[in-house]
N, C-alpha and C positions, 0 to 999 in steps of 0.2 A: 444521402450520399455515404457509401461506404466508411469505413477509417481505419489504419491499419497502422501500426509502430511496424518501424524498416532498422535492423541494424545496415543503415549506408549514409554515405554524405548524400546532403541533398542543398542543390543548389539550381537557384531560380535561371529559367531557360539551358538546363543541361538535361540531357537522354539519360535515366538510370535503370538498372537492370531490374529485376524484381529478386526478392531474395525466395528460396525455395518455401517458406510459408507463407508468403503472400501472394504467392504466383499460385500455390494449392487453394488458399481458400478466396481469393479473388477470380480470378481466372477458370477454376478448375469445380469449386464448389459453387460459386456465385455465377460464372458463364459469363463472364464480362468480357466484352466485345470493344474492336479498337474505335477509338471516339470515346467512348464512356469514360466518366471522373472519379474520384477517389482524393481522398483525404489522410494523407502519409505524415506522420511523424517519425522522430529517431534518439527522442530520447534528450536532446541535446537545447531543448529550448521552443517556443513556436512548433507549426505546424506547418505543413505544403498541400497547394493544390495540384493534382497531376492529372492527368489523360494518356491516357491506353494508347501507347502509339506501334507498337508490333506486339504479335504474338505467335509463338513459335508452339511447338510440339510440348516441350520444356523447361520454355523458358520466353518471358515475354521484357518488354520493356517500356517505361513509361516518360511522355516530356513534363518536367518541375514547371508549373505555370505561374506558380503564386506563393507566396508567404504571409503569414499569421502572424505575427507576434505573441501572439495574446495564448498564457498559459496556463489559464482559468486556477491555478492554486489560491487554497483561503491566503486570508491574511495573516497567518501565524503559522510557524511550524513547530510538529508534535511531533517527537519522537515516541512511540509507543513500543512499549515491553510486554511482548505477547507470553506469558505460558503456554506453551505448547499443549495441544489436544490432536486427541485420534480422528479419523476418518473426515467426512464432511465436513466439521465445525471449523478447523482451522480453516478452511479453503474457506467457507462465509466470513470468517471474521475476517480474511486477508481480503478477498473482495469488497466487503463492505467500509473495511478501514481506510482502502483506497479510494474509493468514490466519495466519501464524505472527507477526503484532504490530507490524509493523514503525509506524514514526508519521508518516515523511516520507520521500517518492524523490524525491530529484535524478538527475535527467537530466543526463548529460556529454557530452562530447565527449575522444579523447584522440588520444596520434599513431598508434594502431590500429583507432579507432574505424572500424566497419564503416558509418558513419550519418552523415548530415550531412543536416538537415532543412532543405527551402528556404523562407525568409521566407515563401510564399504557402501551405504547408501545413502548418507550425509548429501553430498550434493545432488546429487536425482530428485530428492527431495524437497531442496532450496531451490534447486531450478525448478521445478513442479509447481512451488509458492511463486518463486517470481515469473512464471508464466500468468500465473493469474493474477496477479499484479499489472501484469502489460494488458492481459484482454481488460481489467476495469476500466484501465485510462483510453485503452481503441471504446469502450462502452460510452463513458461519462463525458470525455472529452478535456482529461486531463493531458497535457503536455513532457510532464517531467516524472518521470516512472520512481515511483519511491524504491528504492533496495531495500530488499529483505536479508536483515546479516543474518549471520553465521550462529549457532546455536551459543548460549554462554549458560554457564550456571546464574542463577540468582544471585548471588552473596558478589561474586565476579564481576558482574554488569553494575548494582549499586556500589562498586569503589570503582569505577570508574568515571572522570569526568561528565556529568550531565548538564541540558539546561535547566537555567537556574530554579524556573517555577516547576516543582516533582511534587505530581500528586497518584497517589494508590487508592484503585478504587476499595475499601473496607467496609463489607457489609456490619450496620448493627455498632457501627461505630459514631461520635457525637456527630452531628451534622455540619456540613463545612458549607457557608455562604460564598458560593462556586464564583459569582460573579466580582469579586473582592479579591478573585488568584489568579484571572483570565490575562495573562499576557502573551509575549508574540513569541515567545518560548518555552515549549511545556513539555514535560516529559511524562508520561502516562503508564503506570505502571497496572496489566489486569492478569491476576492468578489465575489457575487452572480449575476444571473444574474440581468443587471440593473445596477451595477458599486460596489463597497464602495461610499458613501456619500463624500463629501467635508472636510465634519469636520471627518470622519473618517479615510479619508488619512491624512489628516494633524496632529492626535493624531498619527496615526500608526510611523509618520514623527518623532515627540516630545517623542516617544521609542525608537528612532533610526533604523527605516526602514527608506531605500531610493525607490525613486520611478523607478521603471521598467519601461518604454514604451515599447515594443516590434513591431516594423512597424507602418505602416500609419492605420492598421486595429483595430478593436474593437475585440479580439476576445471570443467567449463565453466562460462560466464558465468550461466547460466540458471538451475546448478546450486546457484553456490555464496554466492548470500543464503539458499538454503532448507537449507542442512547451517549456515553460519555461524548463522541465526537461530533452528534449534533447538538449536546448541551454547551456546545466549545463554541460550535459555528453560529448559533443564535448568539450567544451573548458575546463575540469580537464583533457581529455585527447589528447588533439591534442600539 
């Protein structure tokens, strides 16, 4: 069954309209015909069941059949502090961050960042991320759409209040027995490609991050929220 995120209220036995992207790729790219089901969320909690109840030229509309509760999030939330990277990489690391639970990406800046967004296309940009943030969860079958903030410098982000268990992942650094820091509030700190600087692990250190090794390897920026965030989700649940 299809599944689509709706900015609308959605409310069990009421007629809702289709919003212009879900009416183009339901209706228009998929050819879904009235009778046929679908699987609507909004962001706001749970899930709905609907059916195709008209369809226009333009514009179609569907009856709320059903409600979900159930908003498949892990059992701990991570705020992750992304470095910022060019082209493809960030778009995987933002999808994949999404589908293994992650609850909120910050966007940085650091002294290796490959990125630096210009005031005139700052939010094109952020919308662009949090587009693929919403197709993970219509993917995976998450309910609550993580926000992807607004870009910060490094130094900026670590004085600000975070939760309490911060860990950076630091290649080559002693090794940290990951299972001994897993709790329901973690803050996830992964440099750009190229590393965190010296001095920027050592301040992340003097906020009270600890440092992550993960194996003998280096691994890339794109790679390493998706090996850190299922070393999270085995060990809250095993």
């Amino acid at each position: 069954m299809p599944r689509f995120f709706i900015e609308a209220d959605l409310t069990v036995n009421t007629h809702v309209e289709l919003t212009e992207t879900v009416f183009h790729h339901w209706v228009k790219v998929l050819r879904a015909q009235v009778g046929e089901s679908a699987t609507l969320f909004n962001g706001q909690g749970g899930e709905y069941q609907v059916s195709l109840s008209d369809v226009q030229k333009k514009s179609a509309t569907v009856m709320v059949e059903s409600f979900n509760p159930d908003n498949r999030t892990p059992a701990f939330h991570v705020l992750l502090g992304q470095v910022m990277s060019k082209g493809d990489r960030m778009d995987y690391a933002i999808q994949k961050a999404v589908e293994l639970g992650v609850s909120e990406i910050q966007l940085l800046t650091s002294e290796r960042c490959e990125m630096r967004l210009k005031y005139d296309r700052d939010q094109k940009k952020i919308d662009h991320w949090q587009g693929i943030a919403i197709a993970a969860c219509e993917q995976c079958g998450m309910n609550i759409v993580p926000k992807i903030l607004a870009p910060l410098s490094l130094n900026e982000w670590l004085d600000t209040a975070l939760p309490e268990t911060k860990l950076v992942l630091a290649p080559n650094k002693e090794s940290l027995n990951i299972t001994e820091h897993v709790t329901k509030e973690i803050t996830l700190l992964i440099g750009p490609e190229g590393g965190l600087s010296e001095d920027e692990i050592n301040y992340s250190n003097k906020k009270g991050f600890k440092n992550w090794c993960i194996g003998e390897r280096v691994l890339r920026t794109e790679t390493a929220p998706v090996v850190a965030l299922s070393i999270l989700n085995y060990c809250i649940h095993s």
